[in-house]
C-alpha positions in Angstrom: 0.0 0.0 0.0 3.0 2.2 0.2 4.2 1.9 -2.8 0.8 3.0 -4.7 0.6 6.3 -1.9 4.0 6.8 -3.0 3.8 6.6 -6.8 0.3 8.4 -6.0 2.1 11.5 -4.9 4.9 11.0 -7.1 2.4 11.5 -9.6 0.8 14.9 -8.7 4.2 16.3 -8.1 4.9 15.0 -11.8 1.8 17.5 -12.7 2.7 20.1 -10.9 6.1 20.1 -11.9 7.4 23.3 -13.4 10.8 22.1 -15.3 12.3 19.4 -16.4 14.6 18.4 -13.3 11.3 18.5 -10.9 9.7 15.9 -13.3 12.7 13.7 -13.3 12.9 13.7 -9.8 9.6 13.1 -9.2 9.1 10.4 -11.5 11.5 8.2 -9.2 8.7 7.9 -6.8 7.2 5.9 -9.4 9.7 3.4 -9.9 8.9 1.4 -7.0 5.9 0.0 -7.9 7.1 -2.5 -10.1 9.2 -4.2 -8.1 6.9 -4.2 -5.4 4.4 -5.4 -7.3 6.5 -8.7 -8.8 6.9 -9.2 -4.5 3.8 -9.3 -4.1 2.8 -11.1 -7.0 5.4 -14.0 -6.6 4.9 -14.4 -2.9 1.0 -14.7 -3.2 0.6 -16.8 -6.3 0.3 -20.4 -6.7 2.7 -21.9 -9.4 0.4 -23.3 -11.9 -1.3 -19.7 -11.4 1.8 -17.4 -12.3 1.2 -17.4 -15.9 -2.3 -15.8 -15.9 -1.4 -13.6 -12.7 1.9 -12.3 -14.6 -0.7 -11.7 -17.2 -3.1 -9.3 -15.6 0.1 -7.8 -13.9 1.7 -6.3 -17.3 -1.7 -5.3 -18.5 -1.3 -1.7 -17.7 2.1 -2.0 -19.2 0.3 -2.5 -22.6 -2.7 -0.2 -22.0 -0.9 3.1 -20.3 0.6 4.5 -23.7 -2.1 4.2 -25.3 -4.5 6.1 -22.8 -1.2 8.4 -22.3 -1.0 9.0 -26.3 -4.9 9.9 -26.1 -5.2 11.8 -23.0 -1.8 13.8 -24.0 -3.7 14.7 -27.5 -6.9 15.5 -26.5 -5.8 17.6 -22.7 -2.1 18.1 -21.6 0.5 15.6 -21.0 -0.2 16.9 -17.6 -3.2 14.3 -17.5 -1.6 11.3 -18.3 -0.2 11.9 -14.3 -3.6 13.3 -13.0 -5.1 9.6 -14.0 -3.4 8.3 -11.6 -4.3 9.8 -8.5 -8.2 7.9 -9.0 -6.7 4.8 -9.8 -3.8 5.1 -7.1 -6.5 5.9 -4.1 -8.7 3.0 -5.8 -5.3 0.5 -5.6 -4.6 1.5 -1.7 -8.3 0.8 -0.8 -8.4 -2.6 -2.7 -5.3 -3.0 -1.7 -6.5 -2.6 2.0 -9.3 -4.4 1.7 -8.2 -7.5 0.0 -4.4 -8.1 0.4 -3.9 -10.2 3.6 -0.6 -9.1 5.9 2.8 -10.1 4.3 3.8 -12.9 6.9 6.9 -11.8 9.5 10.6 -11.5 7.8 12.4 -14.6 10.0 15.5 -14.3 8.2 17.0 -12.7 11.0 15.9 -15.2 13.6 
C-alpha cells in the first residue's frame, strides 16, 4: 500500500512540476511500484497460477501508452499523471481491503 501512496504522490508532483529536473525527480517515486508489485505477485501466487497472474500484472504496461497518447492529445500531458491519482487511491483501498498481511521476515531469527 505504500508503494501505490508513494507513486500516488509521485504522480501529482509530476503534474505540478514546473521544469524538467522536478519531473525527473519526481518520476523516481514511481519506480517502485514494479518491483513491489512482482513481491507481491510472486509471494501470493500459486505456481500453476503465475502465468495468468503475470498476465493481468503487465496489462497496464500494454494499455498506459495508449491512454497516455490519447489523454496527452486531447488535454495536456499533464493528465496522463492526473489519471493516476483515482486509480492510485482506488489501488490503496483494494489493496486494504483485499491483500492479507505479508507474513513476518524470520531471516534474521
Amino acid at each position: 500500500m505504500w508503494a501505490i501512496a508513494t507513486f500516488t504522490l509521485a504522480s501529482l508532483a509530476c503534474a505540478a512540476a514546473t521544469n524538467l529536473p522536478q519531473l525527473i525527480a519526481a518520476r523516481l517515486g514511481g519506480a517502485i511500484m514494479v518491483p513491489v508489485g512482482h513481491l507481491i505477485l510472486f509471494r501470493g501466487v500459486k505456481r500453476e497460477e503465475l502465468l495468468q497472474a503475470t498476465t493481468w500484472l503487465t496489462m497496464p504496461a500494454l494499455v498506459g501508452p495508449l491512454l497516455g497518447g490519447f489523454l496527452t492529445d486531447a488535454l495536456s500531458w499533464r493528465s496522463i499523471f492526473w489519471v493516476n491519482v483515482p486509480v492510485g487511491i482506488a489501488g490503496m483501498i483494494l489493496t486494504w481491503k483485499l491483500l492479507p498481511p505479508s507474513p513476518p521476515d524470520l531471516r534474521g531469527s
